[in-house]
Chimera marker file (.cmm) of the C-alpha trace (Angstrom):
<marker_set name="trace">
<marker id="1" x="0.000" y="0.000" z="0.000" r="1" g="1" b="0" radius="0.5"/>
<marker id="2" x="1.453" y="3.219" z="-1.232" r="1" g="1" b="0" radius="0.5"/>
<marker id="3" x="1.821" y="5.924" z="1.806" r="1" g="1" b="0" radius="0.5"/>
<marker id="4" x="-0.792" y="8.415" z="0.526" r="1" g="1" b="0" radius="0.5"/>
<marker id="5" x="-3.109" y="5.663" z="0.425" r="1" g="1" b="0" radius="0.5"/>
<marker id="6" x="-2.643" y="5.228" z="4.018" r="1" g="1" b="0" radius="0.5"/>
<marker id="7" x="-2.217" y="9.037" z="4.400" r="1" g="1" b="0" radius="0.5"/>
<marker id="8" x="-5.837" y="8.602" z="3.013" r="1" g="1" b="0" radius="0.5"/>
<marker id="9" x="-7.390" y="5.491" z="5.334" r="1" g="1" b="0" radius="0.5"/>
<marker id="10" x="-5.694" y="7.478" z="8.524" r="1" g="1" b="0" radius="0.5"/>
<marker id="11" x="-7.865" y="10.659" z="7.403" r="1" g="1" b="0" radius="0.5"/>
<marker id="12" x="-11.240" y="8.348" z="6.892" r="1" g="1" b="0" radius="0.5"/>
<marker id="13" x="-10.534" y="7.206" z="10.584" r="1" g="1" b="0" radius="0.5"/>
<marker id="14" x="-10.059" y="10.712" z="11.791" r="1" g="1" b="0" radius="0.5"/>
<marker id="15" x="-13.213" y="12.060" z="10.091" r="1" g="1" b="0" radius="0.5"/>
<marker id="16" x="-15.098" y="9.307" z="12.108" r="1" g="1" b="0" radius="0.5"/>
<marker id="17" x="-13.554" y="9.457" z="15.815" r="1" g="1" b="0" radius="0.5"/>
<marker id="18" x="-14.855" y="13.778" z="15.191" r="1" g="1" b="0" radius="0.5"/>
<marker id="19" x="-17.726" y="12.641" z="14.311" r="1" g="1" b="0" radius="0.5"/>
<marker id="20" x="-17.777" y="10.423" z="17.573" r="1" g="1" b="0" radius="0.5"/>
<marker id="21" x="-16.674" y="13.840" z="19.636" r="1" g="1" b="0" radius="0.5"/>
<marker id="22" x="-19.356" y="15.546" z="18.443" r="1" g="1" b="0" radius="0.5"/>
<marker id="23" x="-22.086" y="12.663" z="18.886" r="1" g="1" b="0" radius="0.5"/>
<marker id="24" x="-20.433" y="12.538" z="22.872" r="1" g="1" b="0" radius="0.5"/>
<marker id="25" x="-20.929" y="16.474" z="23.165" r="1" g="1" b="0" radius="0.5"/>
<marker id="26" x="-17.471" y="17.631" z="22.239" r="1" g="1" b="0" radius="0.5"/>
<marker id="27" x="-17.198" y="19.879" z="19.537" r="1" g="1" b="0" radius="0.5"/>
<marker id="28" x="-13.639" y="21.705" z="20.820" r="1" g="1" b="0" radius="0.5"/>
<marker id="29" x="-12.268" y="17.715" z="20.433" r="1" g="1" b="0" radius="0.5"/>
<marker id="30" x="-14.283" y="17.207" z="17.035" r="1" g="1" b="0" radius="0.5"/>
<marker id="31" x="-12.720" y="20.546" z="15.746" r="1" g="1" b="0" radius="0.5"/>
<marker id="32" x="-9.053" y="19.130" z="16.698" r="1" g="1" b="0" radius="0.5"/>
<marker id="33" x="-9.429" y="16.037" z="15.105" r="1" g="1" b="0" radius="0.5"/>
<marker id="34" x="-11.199" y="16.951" z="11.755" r="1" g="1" b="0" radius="0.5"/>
<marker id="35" x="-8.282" y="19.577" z="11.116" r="1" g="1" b="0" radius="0.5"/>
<marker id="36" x="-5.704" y="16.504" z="11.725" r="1" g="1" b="0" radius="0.5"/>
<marker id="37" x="-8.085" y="14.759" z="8.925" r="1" g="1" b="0" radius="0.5"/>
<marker id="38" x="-7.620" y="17.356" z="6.412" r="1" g="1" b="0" radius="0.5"/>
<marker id="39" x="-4.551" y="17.556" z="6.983" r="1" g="1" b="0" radius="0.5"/>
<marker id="40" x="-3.494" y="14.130" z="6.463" r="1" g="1" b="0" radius="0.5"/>
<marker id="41" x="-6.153" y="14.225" z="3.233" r="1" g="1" b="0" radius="0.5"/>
<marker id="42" x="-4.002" y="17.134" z="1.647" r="1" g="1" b="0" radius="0.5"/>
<marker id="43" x="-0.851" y="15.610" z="2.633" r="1" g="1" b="0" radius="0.5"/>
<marker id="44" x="-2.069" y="12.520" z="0.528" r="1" g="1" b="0" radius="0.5"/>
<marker id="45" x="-3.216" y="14.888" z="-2.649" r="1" g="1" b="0" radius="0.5"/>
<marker id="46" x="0.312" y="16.452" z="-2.316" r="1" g="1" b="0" radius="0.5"/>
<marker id="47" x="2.311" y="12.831" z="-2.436" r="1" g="1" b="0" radius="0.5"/>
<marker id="48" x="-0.231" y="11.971" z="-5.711" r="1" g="1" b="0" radius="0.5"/>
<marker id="49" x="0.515" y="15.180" z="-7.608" r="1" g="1" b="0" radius="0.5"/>
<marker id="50" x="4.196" y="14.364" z="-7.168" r="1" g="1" b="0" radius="0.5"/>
<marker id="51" x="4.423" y="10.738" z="-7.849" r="1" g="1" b="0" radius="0.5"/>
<marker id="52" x="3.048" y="11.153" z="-11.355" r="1" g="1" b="0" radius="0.5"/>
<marker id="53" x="5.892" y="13.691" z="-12.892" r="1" g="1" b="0" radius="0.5"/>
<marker id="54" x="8.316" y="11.108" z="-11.076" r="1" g="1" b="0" radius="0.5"/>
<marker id="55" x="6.635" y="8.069" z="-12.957" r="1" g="1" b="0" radius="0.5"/>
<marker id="56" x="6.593" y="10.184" z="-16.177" r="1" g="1" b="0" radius="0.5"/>
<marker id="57" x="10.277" y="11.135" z="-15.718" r="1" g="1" b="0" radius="0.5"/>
<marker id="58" x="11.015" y="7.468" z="-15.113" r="1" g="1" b="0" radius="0.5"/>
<marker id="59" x="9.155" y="6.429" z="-18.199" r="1" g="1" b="0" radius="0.5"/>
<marker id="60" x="11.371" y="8.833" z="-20.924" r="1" g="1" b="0" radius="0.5"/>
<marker id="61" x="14.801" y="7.810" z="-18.864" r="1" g="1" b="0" radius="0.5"/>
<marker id="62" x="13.799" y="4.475" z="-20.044" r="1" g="1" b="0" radius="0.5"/>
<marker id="63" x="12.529" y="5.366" z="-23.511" r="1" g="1" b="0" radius="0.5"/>
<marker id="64" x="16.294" y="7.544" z="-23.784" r="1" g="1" b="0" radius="0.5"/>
<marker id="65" x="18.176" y="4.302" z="-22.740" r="1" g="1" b="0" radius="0.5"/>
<marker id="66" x="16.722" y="2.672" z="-25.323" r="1" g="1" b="0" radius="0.5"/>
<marker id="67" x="17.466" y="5.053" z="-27.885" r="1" g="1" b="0" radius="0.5"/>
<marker id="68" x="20.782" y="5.559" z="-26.669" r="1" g="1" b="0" radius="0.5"/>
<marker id="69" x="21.273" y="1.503" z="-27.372" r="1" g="1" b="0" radius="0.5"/>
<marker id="70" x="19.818" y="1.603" z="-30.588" r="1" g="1" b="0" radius="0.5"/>
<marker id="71" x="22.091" y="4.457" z="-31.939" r="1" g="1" b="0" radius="0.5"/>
<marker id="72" x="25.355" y="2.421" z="-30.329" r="1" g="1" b="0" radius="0.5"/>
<marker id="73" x="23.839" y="-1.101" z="-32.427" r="1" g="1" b="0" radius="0.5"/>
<marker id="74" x="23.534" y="1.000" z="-35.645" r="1" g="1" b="0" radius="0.5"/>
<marker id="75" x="27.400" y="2.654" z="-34.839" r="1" g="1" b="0" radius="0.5"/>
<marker id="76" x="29.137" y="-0.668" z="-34.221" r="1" g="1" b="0" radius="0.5"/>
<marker id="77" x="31.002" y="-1.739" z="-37.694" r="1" g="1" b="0" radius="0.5"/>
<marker id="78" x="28.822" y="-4.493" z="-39.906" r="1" g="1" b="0" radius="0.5"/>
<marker id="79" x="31.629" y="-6.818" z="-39.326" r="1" g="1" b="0" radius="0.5"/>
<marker id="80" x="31.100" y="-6.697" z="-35.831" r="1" g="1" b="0" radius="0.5"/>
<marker id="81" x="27.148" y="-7.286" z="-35.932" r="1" g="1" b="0" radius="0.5"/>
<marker id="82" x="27.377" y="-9.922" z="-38.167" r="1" g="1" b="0" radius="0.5"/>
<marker id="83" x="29.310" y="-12.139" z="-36.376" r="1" g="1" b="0" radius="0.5"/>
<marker id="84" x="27.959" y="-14.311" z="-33.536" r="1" g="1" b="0" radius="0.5"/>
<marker id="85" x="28.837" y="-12.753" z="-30.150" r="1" g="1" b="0" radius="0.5"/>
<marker id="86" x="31.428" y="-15.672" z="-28.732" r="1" g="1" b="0" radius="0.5"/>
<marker id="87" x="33.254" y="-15.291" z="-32.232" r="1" g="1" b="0" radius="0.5"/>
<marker id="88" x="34.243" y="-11.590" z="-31.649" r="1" g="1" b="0" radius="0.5"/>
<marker id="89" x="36.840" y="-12.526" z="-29.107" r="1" g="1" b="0" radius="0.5"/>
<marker id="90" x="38.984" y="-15.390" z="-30.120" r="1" g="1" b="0" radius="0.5"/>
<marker id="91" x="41.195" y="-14.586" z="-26.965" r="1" g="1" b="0" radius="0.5"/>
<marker id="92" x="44.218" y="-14.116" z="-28.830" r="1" g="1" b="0" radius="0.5"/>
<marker id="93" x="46.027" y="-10.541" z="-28.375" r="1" g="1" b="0" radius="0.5"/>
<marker id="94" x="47.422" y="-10.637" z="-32.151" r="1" g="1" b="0" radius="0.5"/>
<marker id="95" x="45.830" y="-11.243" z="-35.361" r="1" g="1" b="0" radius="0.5"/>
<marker id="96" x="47.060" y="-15.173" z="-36.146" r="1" g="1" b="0" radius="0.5"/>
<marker id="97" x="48.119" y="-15.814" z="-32.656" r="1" g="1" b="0" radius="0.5"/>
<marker id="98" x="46.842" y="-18.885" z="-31.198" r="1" g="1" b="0" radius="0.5"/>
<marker id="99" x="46.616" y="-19.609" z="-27.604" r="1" g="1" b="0" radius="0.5"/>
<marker id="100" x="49.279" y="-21.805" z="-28.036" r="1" g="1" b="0" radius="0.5"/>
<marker id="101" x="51.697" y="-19.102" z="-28.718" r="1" g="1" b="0" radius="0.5"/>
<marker id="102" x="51.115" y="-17.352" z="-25.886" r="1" g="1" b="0" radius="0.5"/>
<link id1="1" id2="2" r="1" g="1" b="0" radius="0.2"/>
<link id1="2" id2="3" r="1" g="1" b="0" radius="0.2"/>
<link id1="3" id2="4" r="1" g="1" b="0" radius="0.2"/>
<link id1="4" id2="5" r="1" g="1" b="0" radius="0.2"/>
<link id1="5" id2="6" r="1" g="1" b="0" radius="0.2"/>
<link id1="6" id2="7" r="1" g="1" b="0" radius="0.2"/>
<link id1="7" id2="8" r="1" g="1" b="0" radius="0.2"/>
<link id1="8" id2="9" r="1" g="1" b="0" radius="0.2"/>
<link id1="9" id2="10" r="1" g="1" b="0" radius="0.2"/>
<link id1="10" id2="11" r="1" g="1" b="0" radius="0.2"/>
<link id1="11" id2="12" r="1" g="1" b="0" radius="0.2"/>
<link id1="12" id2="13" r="1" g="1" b="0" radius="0.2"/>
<link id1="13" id2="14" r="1" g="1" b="0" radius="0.2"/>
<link id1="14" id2="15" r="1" g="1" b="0" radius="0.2"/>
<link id1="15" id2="16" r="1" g="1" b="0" radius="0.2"/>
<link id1="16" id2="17" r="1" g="1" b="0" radius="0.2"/>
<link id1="17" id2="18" r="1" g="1" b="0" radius="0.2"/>
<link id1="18" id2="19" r="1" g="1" b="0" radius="0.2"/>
<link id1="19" id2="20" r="1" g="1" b="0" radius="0.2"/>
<link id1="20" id2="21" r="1" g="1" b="0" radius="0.2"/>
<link id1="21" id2="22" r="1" g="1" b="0" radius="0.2"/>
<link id1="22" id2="23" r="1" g="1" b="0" radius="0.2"/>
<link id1="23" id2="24" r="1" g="1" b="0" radius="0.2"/>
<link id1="24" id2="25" r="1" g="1" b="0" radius="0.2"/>
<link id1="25" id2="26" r="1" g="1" b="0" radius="0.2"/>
<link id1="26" id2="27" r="1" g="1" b="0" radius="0.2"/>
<link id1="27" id2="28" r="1" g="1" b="0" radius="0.2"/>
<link id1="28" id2="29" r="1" g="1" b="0" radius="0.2"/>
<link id1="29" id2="30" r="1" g="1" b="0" radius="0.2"/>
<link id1="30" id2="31" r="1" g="1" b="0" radius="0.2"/>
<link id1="31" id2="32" r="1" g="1" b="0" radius="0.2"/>
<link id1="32" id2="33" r="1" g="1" b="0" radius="0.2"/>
<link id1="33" id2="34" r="1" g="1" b="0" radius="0.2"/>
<link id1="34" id2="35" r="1" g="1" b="0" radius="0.2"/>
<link id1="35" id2="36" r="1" g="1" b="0" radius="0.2"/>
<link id1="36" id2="37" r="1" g="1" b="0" radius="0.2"/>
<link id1="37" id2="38" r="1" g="1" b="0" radius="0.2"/>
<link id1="38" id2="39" r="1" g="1" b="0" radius="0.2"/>
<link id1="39" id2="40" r="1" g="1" b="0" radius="0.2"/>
<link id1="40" id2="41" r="1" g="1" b="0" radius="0.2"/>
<link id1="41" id2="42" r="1" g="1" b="0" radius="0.2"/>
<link id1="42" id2="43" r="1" g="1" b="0" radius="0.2"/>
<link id1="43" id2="44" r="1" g="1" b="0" radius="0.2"/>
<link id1="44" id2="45" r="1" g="1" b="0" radius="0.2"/>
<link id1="45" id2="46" r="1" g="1" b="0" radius="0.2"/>
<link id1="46" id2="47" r="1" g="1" b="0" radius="0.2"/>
<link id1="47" id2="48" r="1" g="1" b="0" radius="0.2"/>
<link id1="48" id2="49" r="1" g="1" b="0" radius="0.2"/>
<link id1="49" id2="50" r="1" g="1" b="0" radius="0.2"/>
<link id1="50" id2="51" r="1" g="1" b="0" radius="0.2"/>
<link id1="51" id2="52" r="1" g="1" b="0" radius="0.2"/>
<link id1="52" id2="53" r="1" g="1" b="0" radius="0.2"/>
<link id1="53" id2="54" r="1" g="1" b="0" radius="0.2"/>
<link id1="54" id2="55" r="1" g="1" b="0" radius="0.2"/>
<link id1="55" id2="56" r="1" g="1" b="0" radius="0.2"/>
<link id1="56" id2="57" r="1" g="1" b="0" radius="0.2"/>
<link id1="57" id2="58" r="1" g="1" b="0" radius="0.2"/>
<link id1="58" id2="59" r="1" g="1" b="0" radius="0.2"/>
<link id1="59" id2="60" r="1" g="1" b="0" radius="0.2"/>
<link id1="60" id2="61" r="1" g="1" b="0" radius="0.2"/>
<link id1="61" id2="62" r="1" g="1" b="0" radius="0.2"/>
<link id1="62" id2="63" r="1" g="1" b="0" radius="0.2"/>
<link id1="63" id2="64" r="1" g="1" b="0" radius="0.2"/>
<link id1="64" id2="65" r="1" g="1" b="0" radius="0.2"/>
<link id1="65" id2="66" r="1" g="1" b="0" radius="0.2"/>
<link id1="66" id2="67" r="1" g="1" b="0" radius="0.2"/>
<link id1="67" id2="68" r="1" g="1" b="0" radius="0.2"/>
<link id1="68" id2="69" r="1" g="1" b="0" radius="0.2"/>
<link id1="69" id2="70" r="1" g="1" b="0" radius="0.2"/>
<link id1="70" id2="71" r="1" g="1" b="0" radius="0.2"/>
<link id1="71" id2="72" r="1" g="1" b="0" radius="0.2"/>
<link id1="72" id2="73" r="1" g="1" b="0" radius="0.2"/>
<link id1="73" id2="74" r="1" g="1" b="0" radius="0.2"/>
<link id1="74" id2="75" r="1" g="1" b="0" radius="0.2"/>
<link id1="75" id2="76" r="1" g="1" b="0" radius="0.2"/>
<link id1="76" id2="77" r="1" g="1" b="0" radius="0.2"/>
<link id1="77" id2="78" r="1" g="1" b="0" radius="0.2"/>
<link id1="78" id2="79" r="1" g="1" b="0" radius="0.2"/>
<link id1="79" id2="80" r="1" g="1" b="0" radius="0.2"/>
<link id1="80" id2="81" r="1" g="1" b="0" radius="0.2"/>
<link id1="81" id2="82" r="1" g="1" b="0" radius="0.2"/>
<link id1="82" id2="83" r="1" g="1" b="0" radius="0.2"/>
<link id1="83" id2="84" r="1" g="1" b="0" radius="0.2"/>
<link id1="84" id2="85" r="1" g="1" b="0" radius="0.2"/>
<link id1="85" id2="86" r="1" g="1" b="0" radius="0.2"/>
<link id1="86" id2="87" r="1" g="1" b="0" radius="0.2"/>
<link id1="87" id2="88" r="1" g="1" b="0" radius="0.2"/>
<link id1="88" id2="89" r="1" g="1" b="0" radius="0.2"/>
<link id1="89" id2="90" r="1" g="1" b="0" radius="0.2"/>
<link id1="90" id2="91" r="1" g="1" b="0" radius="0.2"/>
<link id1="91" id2="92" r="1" g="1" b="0" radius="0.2"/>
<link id1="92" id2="93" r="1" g="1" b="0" radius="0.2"/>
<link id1="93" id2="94" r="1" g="1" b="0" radius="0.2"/>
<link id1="94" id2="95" r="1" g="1" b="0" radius="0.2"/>
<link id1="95" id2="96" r="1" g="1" b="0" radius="0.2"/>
<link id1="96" id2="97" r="1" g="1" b="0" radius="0.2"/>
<link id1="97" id2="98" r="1" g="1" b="0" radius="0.2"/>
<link id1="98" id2="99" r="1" g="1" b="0" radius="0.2"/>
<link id1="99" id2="100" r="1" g="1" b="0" radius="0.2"/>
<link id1="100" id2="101" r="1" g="1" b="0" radius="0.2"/>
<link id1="101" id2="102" r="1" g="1" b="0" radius="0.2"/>
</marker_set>
């Protein structure tokens, strides 16, 4: 459960013990508590509003990384994307060395 969500469920509880105050003959109480309610309701609008541009900004940092892959694939040499990947790197330092030589 996300915490504006329980910012939210706290402020539903809230609401209902002022209602309680007032039902028992305590308005000064009921007063208290229903500001601690709203409070804890705009607290939970405030942690909405700024989850989404943080979700949005997550979302084109992963749409960039992608790009940025794509443009690195199309730079490598043909030669290099044609060939399987464990035949790249024969191991050897020089071109016609053999591990033997080593």
């Amino acid at each position: 459960m996300r915490d504006s969500d329980r910012l939210r469920d706290r402020s539903v509880r809230l609401f209902a013990l002022a209602l309680k105050a007032l039902e028992d003959g305590k308005p000064d109480l009921a007063g208290e508590i229903t500001r601690l309610a709203v409070d804890a309701a705009d607290q939970a609008n405030e942690m909405d509003q700024h989850e989404a541009p943080l979700e949005q900004s997550q979302g084109r940092r992963e749409v960039q990384q992608q790009q940025l892959q794509q443009q690195q694939q199309q730079r490598q040499p043909k030669s290099e994307q044609e060939q399987p990947a464990d035949s790249r790197s024969s191991g050897t330092d020089f071109p016609g060395q053999q591990e033997s030589d080593k």
